[in-house]
C-alpha positions in Angstrom: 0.0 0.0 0.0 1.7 3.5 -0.9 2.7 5.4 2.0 3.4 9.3 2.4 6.7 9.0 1.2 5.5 7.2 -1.8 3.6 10.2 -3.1 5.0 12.9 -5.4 4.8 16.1 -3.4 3.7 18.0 -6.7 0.8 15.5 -6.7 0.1 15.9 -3.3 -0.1 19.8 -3.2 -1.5 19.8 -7.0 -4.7 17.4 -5.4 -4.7 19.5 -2.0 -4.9 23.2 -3.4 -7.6 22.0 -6.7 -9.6 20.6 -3.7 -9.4 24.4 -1.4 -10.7 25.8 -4.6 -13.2 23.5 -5.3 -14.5 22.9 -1.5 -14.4 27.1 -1.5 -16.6 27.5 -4.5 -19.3 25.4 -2.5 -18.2 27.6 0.5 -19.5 30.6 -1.0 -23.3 28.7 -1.4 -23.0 27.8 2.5 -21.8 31.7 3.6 -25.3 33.0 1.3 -27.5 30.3 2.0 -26.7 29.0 5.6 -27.9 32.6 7.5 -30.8 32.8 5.3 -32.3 29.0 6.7 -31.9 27.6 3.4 -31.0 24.1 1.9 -27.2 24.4 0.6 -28.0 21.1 -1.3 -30.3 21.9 -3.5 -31.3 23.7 -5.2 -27.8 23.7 -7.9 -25.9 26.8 -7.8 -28.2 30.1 -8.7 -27.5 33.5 -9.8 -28.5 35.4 -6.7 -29.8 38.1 -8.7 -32.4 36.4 -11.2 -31.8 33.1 -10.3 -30.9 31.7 -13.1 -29.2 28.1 -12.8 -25.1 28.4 -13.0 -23.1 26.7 -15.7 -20.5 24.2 -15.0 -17.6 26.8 -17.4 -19.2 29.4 -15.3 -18.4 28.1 -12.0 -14.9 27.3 -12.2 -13.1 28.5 -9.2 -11.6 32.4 -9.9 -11.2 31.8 -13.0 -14.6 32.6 -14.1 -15.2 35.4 -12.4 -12.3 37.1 -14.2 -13.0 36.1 -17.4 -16.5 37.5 -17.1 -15.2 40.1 -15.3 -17.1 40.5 -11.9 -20.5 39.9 -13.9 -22.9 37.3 -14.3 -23.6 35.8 -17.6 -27.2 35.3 -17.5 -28.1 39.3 -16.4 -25.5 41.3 -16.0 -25.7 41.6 -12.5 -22.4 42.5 -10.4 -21.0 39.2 -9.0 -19.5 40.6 -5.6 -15.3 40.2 -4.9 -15.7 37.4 -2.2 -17.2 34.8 -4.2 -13.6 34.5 -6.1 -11.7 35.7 -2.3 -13.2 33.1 -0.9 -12.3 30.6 -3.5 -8.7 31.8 -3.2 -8.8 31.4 0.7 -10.1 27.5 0.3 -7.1 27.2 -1.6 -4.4 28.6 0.0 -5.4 27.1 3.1 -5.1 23.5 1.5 -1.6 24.7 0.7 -1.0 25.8 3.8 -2.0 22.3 5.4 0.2 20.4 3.1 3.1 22.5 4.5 2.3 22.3 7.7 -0.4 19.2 8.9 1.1 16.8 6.3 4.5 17.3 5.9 4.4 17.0 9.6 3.0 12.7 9.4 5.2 10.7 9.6 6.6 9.4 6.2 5.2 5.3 6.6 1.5 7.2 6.9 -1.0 5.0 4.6 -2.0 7.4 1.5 -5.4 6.8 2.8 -4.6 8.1 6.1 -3.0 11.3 4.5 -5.6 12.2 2.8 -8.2 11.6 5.5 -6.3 13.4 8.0 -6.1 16.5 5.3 -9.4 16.5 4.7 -10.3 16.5 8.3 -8.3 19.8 8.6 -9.8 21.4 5.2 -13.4 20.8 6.8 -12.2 22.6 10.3 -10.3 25.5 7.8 -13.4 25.8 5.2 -15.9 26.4 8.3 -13.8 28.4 10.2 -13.9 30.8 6.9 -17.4 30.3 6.9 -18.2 31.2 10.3 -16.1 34.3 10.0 -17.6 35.7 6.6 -21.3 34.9 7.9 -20.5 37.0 10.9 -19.0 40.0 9.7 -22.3 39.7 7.6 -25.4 38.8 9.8 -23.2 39.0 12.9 -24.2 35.4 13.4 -22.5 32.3 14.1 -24.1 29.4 13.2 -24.6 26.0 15.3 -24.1 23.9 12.8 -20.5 25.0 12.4 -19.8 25.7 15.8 -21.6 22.9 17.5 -20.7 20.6 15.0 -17.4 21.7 14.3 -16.8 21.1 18.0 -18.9 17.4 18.0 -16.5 16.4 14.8 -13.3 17.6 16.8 -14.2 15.4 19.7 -15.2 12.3 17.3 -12.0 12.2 15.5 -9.8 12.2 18.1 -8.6 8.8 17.1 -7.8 10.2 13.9 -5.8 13.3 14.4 -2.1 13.2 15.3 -1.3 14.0 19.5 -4.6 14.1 20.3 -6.6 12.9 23.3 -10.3 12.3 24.2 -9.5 14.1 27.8 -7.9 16.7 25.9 -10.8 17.3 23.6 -13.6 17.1 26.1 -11.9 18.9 28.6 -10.5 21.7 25.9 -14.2 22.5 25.0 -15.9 22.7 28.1 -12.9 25.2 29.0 -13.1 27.1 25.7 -17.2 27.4 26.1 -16.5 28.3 29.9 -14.0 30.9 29.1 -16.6 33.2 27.5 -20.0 32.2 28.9 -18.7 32.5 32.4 -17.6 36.1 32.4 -19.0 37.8 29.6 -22.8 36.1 30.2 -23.3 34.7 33.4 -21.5 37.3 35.4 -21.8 40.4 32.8 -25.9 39.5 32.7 -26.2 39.5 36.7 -24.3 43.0 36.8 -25.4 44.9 33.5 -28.3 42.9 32.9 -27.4 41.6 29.4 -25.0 39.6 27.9 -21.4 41.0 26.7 -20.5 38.4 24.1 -22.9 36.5 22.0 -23.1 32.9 23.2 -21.7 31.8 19.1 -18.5 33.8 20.2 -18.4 30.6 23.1 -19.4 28.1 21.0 -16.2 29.1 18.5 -14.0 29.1 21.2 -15.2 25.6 21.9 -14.9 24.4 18.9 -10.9 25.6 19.2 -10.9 23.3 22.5 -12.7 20.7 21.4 -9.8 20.3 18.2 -6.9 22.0 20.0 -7.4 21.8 23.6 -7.0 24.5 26.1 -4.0 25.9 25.0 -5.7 26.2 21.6 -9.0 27.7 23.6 -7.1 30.3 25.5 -4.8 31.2 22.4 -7.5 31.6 20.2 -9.4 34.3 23.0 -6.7 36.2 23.9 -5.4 36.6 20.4 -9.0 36.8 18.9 -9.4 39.8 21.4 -5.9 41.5 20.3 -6.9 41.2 16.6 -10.1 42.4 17.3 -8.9 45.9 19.2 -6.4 46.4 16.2 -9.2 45.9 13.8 -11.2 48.4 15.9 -8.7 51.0 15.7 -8.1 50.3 12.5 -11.5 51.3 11.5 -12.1 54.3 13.4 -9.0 55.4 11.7 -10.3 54.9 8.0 -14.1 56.0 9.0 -14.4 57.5 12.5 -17.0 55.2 13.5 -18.0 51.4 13.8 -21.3 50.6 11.8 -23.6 47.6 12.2 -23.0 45.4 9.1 -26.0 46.3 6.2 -28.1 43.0 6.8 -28.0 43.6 10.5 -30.0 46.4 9.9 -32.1 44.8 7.4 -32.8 42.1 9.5 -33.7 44.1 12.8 -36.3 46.4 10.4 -38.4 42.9 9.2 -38.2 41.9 12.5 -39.8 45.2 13.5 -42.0 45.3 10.8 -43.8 41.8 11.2 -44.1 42.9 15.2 -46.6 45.7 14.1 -48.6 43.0 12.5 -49.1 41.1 15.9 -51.2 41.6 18.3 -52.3 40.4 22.1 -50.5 37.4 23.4 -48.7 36.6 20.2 -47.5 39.8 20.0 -46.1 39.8 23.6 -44.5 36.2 22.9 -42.6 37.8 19.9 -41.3 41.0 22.1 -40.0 38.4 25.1 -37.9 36.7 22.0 -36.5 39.8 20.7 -36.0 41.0 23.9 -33.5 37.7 24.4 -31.2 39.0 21.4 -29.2 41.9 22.0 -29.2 42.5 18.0 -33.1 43.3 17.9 -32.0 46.5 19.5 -30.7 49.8 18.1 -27.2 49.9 19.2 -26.6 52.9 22.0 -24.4 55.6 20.9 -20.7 55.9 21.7 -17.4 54.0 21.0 -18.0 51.5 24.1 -21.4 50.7 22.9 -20.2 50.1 19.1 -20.8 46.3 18.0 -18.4 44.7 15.6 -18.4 41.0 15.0 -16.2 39.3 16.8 -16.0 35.9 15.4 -13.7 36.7 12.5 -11.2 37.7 14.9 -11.8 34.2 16.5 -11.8 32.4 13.0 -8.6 33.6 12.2 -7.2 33.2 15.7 -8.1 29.4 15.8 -6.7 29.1 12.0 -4.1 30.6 13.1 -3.2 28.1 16.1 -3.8 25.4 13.9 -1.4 26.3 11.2 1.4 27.8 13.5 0.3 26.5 17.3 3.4 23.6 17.8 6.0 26.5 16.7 3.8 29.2 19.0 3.5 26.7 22.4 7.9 26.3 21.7 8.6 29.8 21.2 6.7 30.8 24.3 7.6 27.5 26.5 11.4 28.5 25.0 10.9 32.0 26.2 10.0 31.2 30.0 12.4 28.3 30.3 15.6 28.4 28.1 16.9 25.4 27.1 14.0 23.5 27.6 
């Protein structure tokens, strides 16, 4: 049977990058489709403008958004820059994992093994993009990428390289901790609302669940350092921090269908969008700005998983010399 070593590593990247490209075409169908409740099975890839049904030559990764040139066949309509971004991002992160995930298995590691382990670490990558493009969006992170990201972590612990069932159980319930503890439970009792989304908790248990703690706390406390620098960044460029466009959009149905209620149900629907802090107009002032957070905990998590053995030796290098 033909082992790691056996493989040509321009077949090996050549397979792993056409596979980020094509896995981030299909990406692009989840990120639309995913906030919006909708199958991203069926139906086939649509225009989102007319809906007409997509070609096969006009759905080639990147490539066919430049040759049409940022427009869609069938109308005209402008096809937005992070259908093909996105694309790009599936595939760089494949090559990314060759470098890193796969060169690191050992070289007797069944082809079958390789590639299952890859594609393990492609899913995690590919819905770690998703969850952060969905969010900077709808500022919404979706359970069935953070719950089940975190429930396919723990499952495949037999599968992944140095991990460990007490590792992954215990990382999530510590990464889920970290955020509900003091930015819901406590930060509810004194403010009388939550400070972080309960999706910001379920990320960072996702990041325990497939890293463990180290991975959990690495991909807060960096998450929460990006974040800032993105902040300032944008009151820099702008001078302010806006809601995203559908978050507005959203909260303004949601308003609308309440004047169509009336009596009890109408109450029932005011106790629900009194749960979700989004339902309400954001206060004025810089402390009261919202800007999504999960991005910054997407790209933390990618991050650790990409560079987290060299990060855990510089710093365990750093405090003991030597070691």
């Amino acid at each position: 049977m033909p082992t790691l070593a056996d493989l040509p590593p321009p077949l090996i990247l050549g397979v792993a990058v056409s596979l980020g490209l094509l896995f981030g075409s299909f990406l692009n169908v989840v990120i639309h489709r995913l906030p919006r409740e909708q199958s991203v099975v069926t139906p086939g890839s649509r225009c989102p403008a007319c809906g007409t049904p997509i070609r096969a030559y006009d759905n080639v990764p990147v490539l066919s958004w430049l040759l049409l040139r940022g427009k869609s066949r069938c109308c005209g309509a402008k096809i937005s820059a992070r259908y093909p971004l996105v694309e790009l991002l599936g595939g760089l992160f494949a090559w990314a994992l060759v470098e890193t995930v796969v060169s690191d298995l050992a070289p007797e590691t069944a082809w079958w093994r390789v590639l299952l382990v890859f594609a393990l670490y492609l899913a995690l990558g590919l819905g770690l993009i998703a969850a952060a493009f969905i969010d900077l969006e709808h500022m919404l992170l979706p359970d069935e990428i953070t719950i089940g990201g975190t429930l396919l972590g723990i499952v495949t612990v037999p599968l992944r390289p140095e991990a460990t069932w007490l590792g992954s159980l215990g990382g999530a319930v510590f990464g889920f901790l970290l955020i509900w503890l003091p930015f819901d439970l406590l930060y509810r009792a004194l403010r009388g609302q939550s400070g972080m989304g309960l999706g910001d908790a379920k990320l960072v248990m996702l990041a325990g669940a497939w890293f463990g703690w180290p991975g959990a706390l690495f991909t807060l406390l960096a998450g929460a350092v990006q974040g800032t620098i993105g902040a300032i960044v944008l009151l820099l460029t702008q001078g302010k921090i806006e809601e995203p466009q559908a978050v507005r959009e959203e909260r303004a149905e949601l308003l609308k269908h309440l004047e169509t209620l009336e009596g009890e149900e109408r109450r029932a629907f005011e106790d629900e969008l009194a749960k979700d802090p989004i339902a309400k107009e954001p206060e004025p002032g810089l402390i009261k700005a919202r800007l999504p957070f999960g991005p910054f905990l997407a790209l933390s998590a990618l991050e650790f998983l990409l560079f987290g053995k060299v990060l855990v030796r510089e710093y365990l290098q750093w405090f003991w010399p030597g070691l």
